[in-house]
Phi, psi and omega in degrees: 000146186212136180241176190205106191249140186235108177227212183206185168277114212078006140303118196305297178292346161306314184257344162316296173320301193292325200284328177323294162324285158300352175282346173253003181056047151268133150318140157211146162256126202259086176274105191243111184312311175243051143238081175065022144239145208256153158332295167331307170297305211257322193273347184277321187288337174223098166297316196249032164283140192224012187214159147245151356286174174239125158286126157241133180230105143098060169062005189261159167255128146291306215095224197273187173313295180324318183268355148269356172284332176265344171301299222264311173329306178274347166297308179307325179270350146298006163275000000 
């Protein structure tokens, strides 16, 4: 499993996600709108993202941290 987290600087909910992700030994890659990635880029893949973070786990969009915190809550009870 693999994740693609699109976050920014000083979000709170941003390093929850990241951090959720390693408490679970998922891989991510970390696209931060102001380390060499653009806003632009992320509005083309989600028009109407309007939060950060924007979440991917295996090419599905999650959405923000709520939605990946239950995303990952039903895969562990599907174990």
């Amino acid at each position: 499993m693999k994740a693609v987290v699109w976050s920014k600087p000083n979000c709170p909910q941003c390093t929850s996600a990241k951090q959720l992700l390693k408490l679970n030994n998922i891989e991510y890659e970390e696209k931060n709108i102001a380390e060499g990635h653009k806003i632009q880029d992320l509005l083309a893949l989600v028009p109407n993202a309007k939060t950060m973070p924007q979440i991917w786990l295996d090419d599905e969009h999650l959405g923000g941290y709520p939605e990946l915190e239950k995303k990952l809550n039903e895969l562990s009870d599907n174990q």
